[in-house]
BATOR-53842 format. One line per 5 residues: number of its first residue (from 1); for each residue z, y, x of N, C-alpha, C. Coordinates in Angstrom, 1 decimal. Each point is the difference from the previous one (the first is absolute). Layout:
<recs>
NUM) Z Y X Z Y X Z Y X | ...
</recs>
This chain:
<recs>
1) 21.8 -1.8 7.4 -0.7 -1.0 0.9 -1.2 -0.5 -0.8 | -1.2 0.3 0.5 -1.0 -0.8 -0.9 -0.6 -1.2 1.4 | -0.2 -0.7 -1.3 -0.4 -1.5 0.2 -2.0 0.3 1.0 | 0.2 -0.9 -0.1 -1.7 0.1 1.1 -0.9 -0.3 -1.0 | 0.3 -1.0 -1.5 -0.7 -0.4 -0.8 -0.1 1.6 -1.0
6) 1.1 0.6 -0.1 0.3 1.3 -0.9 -1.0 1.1 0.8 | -0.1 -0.4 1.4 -0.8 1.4 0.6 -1.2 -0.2 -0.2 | -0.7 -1.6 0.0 -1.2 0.0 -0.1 -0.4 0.3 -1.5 | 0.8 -0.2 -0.9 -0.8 0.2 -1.0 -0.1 1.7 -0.2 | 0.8 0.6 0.2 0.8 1.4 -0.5 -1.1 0.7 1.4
11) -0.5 -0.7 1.0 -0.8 1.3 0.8 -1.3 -0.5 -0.7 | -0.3 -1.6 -0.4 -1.9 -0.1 -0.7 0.0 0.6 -0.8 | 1.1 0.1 -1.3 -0.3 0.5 -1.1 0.1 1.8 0.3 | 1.0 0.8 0.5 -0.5 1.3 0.2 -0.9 0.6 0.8 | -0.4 -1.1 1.0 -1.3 0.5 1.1 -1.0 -0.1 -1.0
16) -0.1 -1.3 -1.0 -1.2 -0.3 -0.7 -0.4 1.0 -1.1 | 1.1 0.4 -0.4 -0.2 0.5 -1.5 0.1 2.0 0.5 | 0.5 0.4 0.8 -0.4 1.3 0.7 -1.7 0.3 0.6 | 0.0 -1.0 1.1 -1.9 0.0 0.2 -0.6 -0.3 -1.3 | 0.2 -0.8 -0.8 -0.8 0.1 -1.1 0.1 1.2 -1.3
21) 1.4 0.9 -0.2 -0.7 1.1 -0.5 -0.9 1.1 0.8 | 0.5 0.0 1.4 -0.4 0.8 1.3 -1.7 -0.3 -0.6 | -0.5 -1.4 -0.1 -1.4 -0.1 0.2 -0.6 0.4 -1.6 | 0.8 -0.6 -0.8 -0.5 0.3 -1.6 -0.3 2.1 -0.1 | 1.5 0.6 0.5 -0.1 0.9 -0.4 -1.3 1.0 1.3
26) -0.1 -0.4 1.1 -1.3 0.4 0.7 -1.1 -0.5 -0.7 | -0.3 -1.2 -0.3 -1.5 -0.1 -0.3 0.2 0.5 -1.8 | 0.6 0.7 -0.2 0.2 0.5 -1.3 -1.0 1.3 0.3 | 0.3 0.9 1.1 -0.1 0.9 0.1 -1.5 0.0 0.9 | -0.1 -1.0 0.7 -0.8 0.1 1.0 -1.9 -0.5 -0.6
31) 0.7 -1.3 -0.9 -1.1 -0.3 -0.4 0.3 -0.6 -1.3 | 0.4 1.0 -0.8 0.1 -0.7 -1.5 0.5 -1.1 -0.4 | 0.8 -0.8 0.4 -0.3 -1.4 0.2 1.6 -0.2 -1.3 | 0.4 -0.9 -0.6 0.7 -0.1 -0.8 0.9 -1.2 0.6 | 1.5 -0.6 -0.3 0.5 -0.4 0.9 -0.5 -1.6 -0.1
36) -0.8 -0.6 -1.1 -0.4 -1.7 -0.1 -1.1 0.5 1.4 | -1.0 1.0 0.0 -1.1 -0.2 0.9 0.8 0.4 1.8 | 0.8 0.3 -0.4 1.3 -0.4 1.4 -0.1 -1.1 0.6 | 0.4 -0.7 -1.0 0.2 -0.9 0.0 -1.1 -0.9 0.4 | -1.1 0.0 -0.8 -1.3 -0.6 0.0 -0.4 -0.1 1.6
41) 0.1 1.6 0.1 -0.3 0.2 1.7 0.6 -1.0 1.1 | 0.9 -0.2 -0.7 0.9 -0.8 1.6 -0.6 -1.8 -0.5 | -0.3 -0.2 -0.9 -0.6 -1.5 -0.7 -1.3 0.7 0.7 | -0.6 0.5 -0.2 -1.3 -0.3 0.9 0.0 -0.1 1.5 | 1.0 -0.2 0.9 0.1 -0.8 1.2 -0.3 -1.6 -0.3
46) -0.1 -0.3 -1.2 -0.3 -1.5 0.0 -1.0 0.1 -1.1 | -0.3 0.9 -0.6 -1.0 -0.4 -1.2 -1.5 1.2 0.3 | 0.2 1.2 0.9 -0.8 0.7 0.1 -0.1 1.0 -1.3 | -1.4 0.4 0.3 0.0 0.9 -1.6 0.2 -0.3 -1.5 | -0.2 -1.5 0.3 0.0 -0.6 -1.2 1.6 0.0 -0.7
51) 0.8 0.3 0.5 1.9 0.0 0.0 -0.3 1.0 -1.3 | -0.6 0.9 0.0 -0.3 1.3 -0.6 -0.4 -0.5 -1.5 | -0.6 -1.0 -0.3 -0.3 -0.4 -1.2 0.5 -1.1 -0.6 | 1.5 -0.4 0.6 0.7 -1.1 0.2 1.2 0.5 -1.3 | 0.3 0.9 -0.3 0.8 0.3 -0.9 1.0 0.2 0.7
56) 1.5 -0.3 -0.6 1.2 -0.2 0.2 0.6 -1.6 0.8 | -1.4 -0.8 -0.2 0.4 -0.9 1.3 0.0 0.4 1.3 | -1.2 0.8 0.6 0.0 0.7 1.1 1.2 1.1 0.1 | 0.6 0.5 -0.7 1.0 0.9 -0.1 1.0 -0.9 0.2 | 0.2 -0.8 -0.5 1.2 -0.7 0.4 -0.2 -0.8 1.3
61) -0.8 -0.7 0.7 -0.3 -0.4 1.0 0.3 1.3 1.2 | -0.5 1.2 -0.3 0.3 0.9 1.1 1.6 0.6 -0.2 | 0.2 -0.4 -1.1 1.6 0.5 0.4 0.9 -1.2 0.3 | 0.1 -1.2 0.0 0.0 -1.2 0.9 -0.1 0.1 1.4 | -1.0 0.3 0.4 -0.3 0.1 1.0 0.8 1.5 1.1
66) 0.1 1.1 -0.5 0.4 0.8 0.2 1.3 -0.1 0.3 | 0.7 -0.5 -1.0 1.7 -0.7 0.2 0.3 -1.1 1.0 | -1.2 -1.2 0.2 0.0 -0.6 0.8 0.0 1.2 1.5 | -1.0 0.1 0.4 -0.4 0.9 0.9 1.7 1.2 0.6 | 0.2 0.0 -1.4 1.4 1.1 0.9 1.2 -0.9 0.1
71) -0.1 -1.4 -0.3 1.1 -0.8 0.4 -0.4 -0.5 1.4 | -1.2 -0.2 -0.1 -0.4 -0.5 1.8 0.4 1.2 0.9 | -0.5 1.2 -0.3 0.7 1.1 0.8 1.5 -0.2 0.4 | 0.8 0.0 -1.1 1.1 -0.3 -0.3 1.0 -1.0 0.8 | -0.7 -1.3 0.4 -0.2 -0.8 0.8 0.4 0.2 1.3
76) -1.7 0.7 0.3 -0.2 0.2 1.4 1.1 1.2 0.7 | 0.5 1.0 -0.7 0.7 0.8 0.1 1.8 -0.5 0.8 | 0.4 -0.8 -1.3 1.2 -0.8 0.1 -0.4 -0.9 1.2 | -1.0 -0.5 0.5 0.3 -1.0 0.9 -0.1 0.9 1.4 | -1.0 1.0 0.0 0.2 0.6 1.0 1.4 1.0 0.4
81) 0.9 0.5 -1.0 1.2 0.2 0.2 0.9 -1.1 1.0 | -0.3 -1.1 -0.2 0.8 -1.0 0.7 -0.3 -0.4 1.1 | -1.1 1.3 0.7 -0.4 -0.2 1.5 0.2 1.3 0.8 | 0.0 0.7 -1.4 0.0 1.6 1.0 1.1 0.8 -1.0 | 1.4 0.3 1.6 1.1 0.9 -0.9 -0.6 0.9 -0.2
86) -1.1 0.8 0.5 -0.6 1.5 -0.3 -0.3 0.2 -1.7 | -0.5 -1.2 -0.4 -0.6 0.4 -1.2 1.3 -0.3 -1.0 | 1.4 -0.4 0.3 1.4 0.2 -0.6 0.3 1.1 0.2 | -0.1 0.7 1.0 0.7 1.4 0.2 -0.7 0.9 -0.6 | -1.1 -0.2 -0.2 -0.7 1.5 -0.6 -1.3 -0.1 -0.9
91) 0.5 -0.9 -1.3 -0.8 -0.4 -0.9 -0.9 0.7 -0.7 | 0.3 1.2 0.1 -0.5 1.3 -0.4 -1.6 0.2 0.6 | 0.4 0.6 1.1 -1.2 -0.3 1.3 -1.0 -0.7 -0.2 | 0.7 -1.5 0.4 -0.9 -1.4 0.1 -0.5 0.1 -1.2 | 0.4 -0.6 -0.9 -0.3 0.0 -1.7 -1.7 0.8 -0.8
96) 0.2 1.4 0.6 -1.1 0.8 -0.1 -0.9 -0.3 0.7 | 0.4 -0.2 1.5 -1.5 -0.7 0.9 -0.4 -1.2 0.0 | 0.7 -1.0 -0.9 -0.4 -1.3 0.0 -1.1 0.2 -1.7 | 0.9 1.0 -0.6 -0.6 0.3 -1.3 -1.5 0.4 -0.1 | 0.1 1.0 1.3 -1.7 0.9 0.2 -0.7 -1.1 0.9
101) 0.3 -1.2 0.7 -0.1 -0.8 0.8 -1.2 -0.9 -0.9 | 0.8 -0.4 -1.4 -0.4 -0.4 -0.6 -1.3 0.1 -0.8 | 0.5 1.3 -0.5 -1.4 0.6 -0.7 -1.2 -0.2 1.3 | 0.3 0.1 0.9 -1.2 0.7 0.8 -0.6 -1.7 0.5 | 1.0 -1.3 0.1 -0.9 -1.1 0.1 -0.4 -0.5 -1.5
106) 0.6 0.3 -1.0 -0.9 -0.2 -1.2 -1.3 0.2 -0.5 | 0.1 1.5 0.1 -1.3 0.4 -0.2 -1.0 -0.3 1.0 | 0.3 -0.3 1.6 -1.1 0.4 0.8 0.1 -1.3 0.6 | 0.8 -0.9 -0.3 -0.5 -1.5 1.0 0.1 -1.4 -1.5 | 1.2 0.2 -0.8 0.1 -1.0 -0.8 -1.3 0.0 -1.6
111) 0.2 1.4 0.1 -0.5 -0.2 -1.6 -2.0 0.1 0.3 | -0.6 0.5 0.9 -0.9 -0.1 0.6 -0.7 -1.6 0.5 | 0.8 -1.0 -0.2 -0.1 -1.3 -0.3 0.3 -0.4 -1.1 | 0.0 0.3 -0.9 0.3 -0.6 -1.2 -2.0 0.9 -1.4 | 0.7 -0.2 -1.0 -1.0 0.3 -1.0 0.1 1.1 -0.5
116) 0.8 0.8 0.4 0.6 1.3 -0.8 -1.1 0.8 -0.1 | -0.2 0.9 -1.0 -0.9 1.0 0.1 0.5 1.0 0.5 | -1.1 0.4 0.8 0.2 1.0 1.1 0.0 1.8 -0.6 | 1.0 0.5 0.6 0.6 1.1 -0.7 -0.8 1.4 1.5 | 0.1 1.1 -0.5 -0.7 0.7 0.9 1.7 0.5 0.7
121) -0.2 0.3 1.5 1.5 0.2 1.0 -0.6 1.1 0.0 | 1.4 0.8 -1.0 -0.1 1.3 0.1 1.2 0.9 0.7 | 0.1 1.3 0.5 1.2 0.5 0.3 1.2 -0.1 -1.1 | -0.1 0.0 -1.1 0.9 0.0 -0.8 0.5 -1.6 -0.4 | -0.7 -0.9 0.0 0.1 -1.6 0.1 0.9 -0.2 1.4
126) -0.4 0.6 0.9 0.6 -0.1 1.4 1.8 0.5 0.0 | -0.3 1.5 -0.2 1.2 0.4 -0.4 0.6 -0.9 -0.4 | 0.0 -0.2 -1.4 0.6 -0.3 -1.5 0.7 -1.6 0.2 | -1.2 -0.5 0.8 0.6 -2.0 0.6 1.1 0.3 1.4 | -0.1 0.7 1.0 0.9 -0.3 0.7 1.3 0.9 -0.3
131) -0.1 1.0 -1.0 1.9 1.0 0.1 -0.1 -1.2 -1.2 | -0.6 -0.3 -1.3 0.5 -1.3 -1.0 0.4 -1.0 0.7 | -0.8 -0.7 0.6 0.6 -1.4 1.1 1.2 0.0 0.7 | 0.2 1.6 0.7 1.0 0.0 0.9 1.3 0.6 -1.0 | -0.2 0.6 -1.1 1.0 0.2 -0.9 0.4 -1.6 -1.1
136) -1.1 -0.2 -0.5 0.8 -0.7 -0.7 -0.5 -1.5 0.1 | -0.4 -0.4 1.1 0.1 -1.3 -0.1 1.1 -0.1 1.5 | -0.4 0.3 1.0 0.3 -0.1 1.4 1.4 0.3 -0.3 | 0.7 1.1 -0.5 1.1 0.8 0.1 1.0 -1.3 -1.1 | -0.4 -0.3 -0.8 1.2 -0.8 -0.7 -0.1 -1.5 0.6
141) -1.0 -0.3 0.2 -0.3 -1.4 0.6 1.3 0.1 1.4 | 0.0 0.6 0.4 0.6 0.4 1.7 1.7 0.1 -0.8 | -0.1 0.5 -0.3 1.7 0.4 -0.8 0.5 -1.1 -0.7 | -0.5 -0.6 -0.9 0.5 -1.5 -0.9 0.3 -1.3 1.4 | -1.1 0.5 1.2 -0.2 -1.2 1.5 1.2 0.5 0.7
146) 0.2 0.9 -0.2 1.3 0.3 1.2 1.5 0.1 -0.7 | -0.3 0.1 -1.9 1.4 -0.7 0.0 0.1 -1.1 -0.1 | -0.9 -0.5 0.3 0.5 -1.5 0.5 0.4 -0.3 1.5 | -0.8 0.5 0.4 -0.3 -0.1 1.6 1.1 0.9 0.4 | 1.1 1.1 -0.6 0.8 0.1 0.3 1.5 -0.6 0.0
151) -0.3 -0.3 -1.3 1.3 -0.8 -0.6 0.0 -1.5 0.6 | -1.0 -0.1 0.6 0.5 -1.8 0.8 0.5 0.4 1.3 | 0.0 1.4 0.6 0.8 0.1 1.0 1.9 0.1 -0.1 | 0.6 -0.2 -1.1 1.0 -0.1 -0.5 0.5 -1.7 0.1 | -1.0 -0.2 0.0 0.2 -2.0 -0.7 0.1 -0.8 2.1
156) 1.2 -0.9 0.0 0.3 -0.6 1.1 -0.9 -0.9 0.4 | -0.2 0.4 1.0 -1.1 -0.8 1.0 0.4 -1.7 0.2 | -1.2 -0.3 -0.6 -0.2 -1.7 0.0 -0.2 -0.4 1.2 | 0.4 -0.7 0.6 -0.9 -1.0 1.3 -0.3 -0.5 -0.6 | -1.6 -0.2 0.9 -1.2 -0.9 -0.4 0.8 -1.4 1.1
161) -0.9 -1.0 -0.5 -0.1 -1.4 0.8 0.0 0.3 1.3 | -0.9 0.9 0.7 -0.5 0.1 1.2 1.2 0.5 1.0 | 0.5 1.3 -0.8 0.8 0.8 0.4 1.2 -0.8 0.4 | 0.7 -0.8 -0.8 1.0 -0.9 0.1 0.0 -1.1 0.6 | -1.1 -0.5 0.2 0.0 -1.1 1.4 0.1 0.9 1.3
166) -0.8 1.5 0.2 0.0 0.4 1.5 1.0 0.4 0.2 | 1.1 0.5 -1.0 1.1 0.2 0.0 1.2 -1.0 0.8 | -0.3 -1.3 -0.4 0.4 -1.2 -0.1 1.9 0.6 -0.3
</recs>
């Protein structure tokens, strides 16, 4: 039985720490990039290019942020389990489309408001962010959500206040 407190941490920390070698070992390849300037990268949503000359503060600020960022997924994931049985039954599925869901409003509606330096959208960036997003952030995020969201269907149904007055 895991706890809801045990899933949130156990899906931010492997959703977080998967996208981030997913992103370290791409921009390794893609654009030379070493994994502090990873890092740097996601600190210049708040600091711009200058994140780049920021050292290991900016490194640490963008992996802060990054951990934050997959606990809010994290979040939003678990609370929408507790509206929709679809996304309990087939975590797998959902998980990946919420995962490519993501990528695709990060790059193209959230992070386009912010300070980030702008990266060229290539077919391989494209690729590489939605099977990464839908493998390893979307897919564990959805699985850590539904054993929760599964295992509370075991647990005896509370009446609320409301329920037990119409009841009378």
């Amino acid at each position: 039985m895991m706890t809801t407190s045990k899933a949130i941490a156990y899906g931010t920390l492997v959703a977080g720490t998967l996208d981030a070698i997913n992103g370290v070992v791409f921009n390794y390849f893609a654009h030379n990039m070493n994994p502090v300037q990873v890092l740097q990268y996601i600190a210049s949503g708040f600091y711009g290019a200058e994140a780049f000359n920021m050292g290991l503060f900016a490194a640490a600020v963008g992996a802060v942020s990054h951990y934050f960022i997959a606990l809010v997924l994290m979040l939003i994931y678990l609370a929408a389990t507790r509206v929709s049985a679809r996304l309990k039954a087939v975590p797998q599925l959902f998980g990946s489309l919420y995962g490519a869901a993501v990528f695709l409003t990060m790059n193209f509606v959230v992070l386009p408001l912010t300070n980030v330096v702008e990266v060229p959208v290539t077919q391989a960036f494209l690729i590489n962010g939605l099977i990464g997003h839908a493998l390893f952030v979307g897919l564990p995020i959805a699985i850590y959500a539904s054993r929760v969201a599964n295992t509370a269907k075991a647990r005896p149904h509370v009446a609320t206040l409301e329920q037990l007055l119409v009841l009378k």
